[in-house]
Structures are given as C-alpha cells and as structure tokens.
C-alpha positions as CSV (number, residue, x, y, z in Angstrom):
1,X,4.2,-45.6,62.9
2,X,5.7,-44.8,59.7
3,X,5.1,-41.8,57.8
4,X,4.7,-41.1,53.7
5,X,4.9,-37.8,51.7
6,X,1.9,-37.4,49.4
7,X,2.1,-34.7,46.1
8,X,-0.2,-33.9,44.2
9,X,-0.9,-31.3,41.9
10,X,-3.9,-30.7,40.6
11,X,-7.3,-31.5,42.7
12,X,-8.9,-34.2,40.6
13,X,-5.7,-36.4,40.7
14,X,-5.7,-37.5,44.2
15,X,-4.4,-41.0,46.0
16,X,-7.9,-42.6,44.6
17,X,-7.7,-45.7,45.8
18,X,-4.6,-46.1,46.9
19,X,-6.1,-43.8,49.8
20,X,-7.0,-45.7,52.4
21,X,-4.6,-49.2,52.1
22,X,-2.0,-46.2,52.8
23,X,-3.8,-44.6,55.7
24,X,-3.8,-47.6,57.4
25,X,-0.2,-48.3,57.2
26,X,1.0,-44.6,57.8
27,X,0.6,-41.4,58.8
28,X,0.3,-39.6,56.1
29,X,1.3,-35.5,55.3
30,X,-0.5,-34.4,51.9
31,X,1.2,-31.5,50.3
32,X,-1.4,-29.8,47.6
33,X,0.8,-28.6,45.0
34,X,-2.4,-26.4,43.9
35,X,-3.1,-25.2,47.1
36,X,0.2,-23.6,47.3
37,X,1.9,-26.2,49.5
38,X,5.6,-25.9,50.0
39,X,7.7,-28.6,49.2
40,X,10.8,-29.2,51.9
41,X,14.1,-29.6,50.3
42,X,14.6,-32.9,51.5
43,X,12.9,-36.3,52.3
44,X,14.3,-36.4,56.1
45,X,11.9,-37.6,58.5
46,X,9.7,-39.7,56.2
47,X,9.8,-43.4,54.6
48,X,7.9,-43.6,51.7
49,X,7.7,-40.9,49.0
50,X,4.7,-40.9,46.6
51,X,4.1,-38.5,43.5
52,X,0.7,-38.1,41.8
53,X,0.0,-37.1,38.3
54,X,-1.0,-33.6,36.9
55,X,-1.4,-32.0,33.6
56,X,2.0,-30.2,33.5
57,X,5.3,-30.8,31.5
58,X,8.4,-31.8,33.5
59,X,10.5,-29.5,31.2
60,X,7.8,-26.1,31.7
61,X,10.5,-25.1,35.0
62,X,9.9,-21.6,34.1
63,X,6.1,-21.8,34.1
64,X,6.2,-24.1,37.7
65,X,9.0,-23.4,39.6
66,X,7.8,-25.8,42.2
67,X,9.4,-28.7,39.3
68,X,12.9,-27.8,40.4
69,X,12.0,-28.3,44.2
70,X,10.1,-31.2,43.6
71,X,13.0,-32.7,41.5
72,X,15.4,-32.2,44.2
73,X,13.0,-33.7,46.6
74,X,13.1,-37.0,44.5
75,X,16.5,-36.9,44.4
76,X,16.9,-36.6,48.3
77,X,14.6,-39.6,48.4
78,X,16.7,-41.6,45.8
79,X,19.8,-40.9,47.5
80,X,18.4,-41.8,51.2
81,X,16.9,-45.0,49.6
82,X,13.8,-43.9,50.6
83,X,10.8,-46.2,48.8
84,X,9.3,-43.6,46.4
85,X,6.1,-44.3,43.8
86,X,6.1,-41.8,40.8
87,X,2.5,-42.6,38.9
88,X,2.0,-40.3,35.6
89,X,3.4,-36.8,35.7
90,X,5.1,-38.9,39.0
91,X,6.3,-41.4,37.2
92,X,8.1,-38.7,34.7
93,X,9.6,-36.3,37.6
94,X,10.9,-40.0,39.0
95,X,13.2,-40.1,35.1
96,X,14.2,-36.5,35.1
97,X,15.3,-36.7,38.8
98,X,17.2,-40.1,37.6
99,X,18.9,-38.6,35.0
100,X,16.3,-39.6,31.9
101,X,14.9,-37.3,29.5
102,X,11.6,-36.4,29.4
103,X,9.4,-35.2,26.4
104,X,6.4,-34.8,24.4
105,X,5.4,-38.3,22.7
106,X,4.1,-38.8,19.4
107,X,0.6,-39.4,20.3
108,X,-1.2,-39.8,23.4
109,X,-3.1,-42.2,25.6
110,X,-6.0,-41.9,27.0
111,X,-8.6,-44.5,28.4
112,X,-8.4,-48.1,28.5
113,X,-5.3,-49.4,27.3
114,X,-3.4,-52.5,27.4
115,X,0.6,-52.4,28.5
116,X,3.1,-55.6,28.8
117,X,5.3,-56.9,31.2
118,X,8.6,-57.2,30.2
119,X,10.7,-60.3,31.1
120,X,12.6,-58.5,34.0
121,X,9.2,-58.1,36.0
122,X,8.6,-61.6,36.5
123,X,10.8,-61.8,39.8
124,X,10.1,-57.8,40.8
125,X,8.8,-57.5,44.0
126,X,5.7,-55.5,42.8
127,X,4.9,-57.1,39.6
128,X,5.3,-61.1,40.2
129,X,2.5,-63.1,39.7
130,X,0.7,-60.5,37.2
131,X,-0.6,-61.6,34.3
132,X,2.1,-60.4,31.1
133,X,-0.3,-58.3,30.2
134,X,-3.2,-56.1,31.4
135,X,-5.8,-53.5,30.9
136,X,-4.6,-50.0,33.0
137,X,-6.4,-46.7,32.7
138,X,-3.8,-44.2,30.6
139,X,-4.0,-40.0,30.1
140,X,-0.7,-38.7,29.0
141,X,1.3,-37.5,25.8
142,X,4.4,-37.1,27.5
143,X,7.2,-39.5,28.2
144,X,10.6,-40.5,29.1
145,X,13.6,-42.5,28.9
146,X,14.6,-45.1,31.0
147,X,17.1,-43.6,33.2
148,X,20.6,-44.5,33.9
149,X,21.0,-48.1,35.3
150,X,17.2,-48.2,35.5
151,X,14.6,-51.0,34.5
152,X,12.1,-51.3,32.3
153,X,9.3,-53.6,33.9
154,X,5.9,-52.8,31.5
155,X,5.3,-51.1,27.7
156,X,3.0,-50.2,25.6
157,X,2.3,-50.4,21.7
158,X,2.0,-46.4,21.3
159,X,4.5,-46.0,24.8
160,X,7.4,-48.2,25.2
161,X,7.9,-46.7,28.9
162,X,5.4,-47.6,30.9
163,X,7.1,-48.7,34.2
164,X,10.4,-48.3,35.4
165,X,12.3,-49.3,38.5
166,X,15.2,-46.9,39.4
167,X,18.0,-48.5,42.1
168,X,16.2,-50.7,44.7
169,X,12.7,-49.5,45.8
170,X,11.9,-46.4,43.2
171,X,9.0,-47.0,40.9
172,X,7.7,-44.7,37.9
173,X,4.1,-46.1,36.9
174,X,2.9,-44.0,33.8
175,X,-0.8,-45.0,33.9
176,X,-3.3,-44.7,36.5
177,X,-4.3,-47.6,38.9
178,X,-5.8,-45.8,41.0
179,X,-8.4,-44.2,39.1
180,X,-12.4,-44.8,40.7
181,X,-15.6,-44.6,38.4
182,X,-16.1,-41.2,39.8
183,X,-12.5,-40.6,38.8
184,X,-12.8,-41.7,35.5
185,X,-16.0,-39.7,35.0
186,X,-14.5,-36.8,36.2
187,X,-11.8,-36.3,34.8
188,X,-13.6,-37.3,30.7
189,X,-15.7,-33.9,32.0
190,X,-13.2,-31.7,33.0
191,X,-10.9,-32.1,29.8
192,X,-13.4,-32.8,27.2
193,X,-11.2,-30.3,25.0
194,X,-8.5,-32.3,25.4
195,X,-10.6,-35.6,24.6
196,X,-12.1,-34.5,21.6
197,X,-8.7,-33.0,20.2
198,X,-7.0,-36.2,20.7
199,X,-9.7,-37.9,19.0
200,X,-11.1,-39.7,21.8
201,X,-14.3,-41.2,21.7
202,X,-15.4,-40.4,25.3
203,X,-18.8,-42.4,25.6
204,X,-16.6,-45.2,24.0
205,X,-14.1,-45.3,27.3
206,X,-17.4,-44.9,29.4
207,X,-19.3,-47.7,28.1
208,X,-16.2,-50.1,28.2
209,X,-15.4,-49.1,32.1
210,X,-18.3,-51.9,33.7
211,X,-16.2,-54.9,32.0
212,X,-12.3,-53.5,33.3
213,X,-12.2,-51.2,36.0
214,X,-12.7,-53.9,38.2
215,X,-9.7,-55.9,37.3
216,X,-7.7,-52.2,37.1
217,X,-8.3,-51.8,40.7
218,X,-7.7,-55.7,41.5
219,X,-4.3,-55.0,40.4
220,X,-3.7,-51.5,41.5
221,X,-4.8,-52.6,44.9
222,X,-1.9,-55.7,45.0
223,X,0.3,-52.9,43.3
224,X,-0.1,-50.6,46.1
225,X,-0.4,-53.1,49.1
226,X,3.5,-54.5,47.6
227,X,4.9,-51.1,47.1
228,X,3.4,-50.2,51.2
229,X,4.8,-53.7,52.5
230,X,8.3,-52.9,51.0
231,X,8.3,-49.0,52.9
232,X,7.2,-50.7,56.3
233,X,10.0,-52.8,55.9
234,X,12.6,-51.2,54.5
C-alpha cells in the first residue's frame, strides 16, 4: 500500500474531508506542525505529499523556522515527481518552493466565494468536467505568483491565483474544499477578530452555508478522489 505525508499546522485545519477517501487509499503519517512534529528533509519513502493551510506568512522564516524545512521538503517532492497537493497556506509554500513570490494581497477572502476556470483546465486531469465556475469556501489575504513554467487552472475577481499546477502532478489550491459545517463554524468562532476586522458579516456566511456547502464538497470530493487516483498510479 502506498503511503502520503500529511502537514498541518494549526489544529482546526485538518484533512476535513479529504480524510477518509485518503485513508482508504493509503497509509497515512500525519505530522502536526503545532504539536512540534519534525519535518524530514526529504520526501523518500512516500508517494503523495499533501500540505494544509494555517494562519502563518510564507515570508515570517524568522518567526517559524519550520518554513525553511518545509520548503525544502516540497522541493524534494517536486524534484522526485512525487504527487504533492498544497491547499491555502499549502498552496503558497507549493509557489515559494517553485520559485514564485509570495505576499500579502490587497484585500482578503473569506467565506463563500466564487473562482473561474481558466481555459488550460478544461483537459487537466483534476479539473475536467467542472463547471467554469463554482462556489469554494476562501480564508486568506495572502498570495502568490504563478511560478516559473507553472499553470494557472482557476481565479478569482479579488485573487487572480487561485489554482496552479507546477511540472506534472503538483497542485496549489488556495481555497478550502475540504471544509465541513463543523469546520466552517469553527473556524468563524475562533477568529472572530479577524472576521470583524475584515469586515465580514459572519451570520451572513452562516446563513448562506445550507444552499453551497453541499456542492463545495461534491467537488472537493471529485477534486480529491482525481488528485489520490493520479498518486496510486504514478
């Protein structure tokens, strides 16, 4: 059986559900950032590499030294080929490792948003047959450039880089479809300063949650179940 490297780095952003399609496809090591986890220095002995999100910058090195490992860790990955999934702060450590800058944005996004395809995800393996565009579940204010000889596959009005695909099986995904109600609800509670700073009306993104998080996880799940068929078989 194959076997996949989990990060994460802060409790409340965990695998979701993207959980248990991956469980059942691998065996699966879970290194806790937060918990004080050590990261190896390479990807050796594993076939899929998958990077949560978290509330830090990719450029605060001095205030988490663990960036510079886990940067080094992506680029082991990217060199072996091995499959890796960035999503959020994942999706940004995926660009910086790639040679892309990454930075605070203008603005940010949080709640229910809707993002585009762009032309060149029509014939990706993990994007054909979605719709061009969709409703995802966004928290971020940073961002990042596509990286050298990368793709853009999805964007945003307030975001222009929402997906990227770096070399042949790399994916940065900068909003969360893996988020559950619970996840949603959580996470509105825990960072109610942020929410009301940015302006966010969070009853607003609760009320609207019934009517989309259903389709979110319809096509997180066929996200997720490509992205795992492409790391059995690669």
């Amino acid at each position: 059986m194959k076997r996949a490297l989990v990060i994460t780095h802060v409790a409340h952003e965990g695998l979701g559900t993207f959980r248990r399609p991956l469980e059942r496809g691998f065996i699966v090591e879970r290194l806790d950032i937060h918990r004080g986890a050590a990261l190896p220095p390479r990807i050796d002995g594993f076939d899929a590499l998958i990077v949560m999100g978290g509330p830090m910058g990719v450029y605060e090195e001095e205030k988490y030294p663990f960036i510079k490992k886990e940067l080094r860790l992506i680029e082991s990955a990217l060199k072996e080929r091995v499959p890796v999934l960035g999503v959020c702060l994942g999706a940004q450590l995926l660009a910086r490792a790639s040679g892309a800058r990454v930075y605070k944005g203008d603005a940010r996004e949080i709640g229910w948003h809707r993002v585009a395809l762009e032309d060149e995800a029509a014939s990706d393996r993990l994007f054909m047959g979605f719709p061009d565009e969709f409703t995802v579940f966004q928290w971020h204010g940073d961002t990042f450039d596509v990286p050298p000889g990368g793709v853009r596959l999805a964007s945003s009005g307030l975001f222009p880089n929402q997906v990227v695909k770096v070399g042949p099986n790399a994916y940065g995904v900068q909003f969360h479809f893996e988020v559950t109600e619970a996840m949603v609800r959580e996470w509105l509670a825990l960072n109610s300063a942020e929410v009301a700073e940015a302006r966010v009306d969070a009853g607003a993104v609760l009320n609207e949650m019934p009517s989309v998080i259903g389709e979110v996880n319809r096509l997180g799940n066929m996200l997720f179940s490509r992205f795992i068929r492409m790391a059995e078989k690669w």
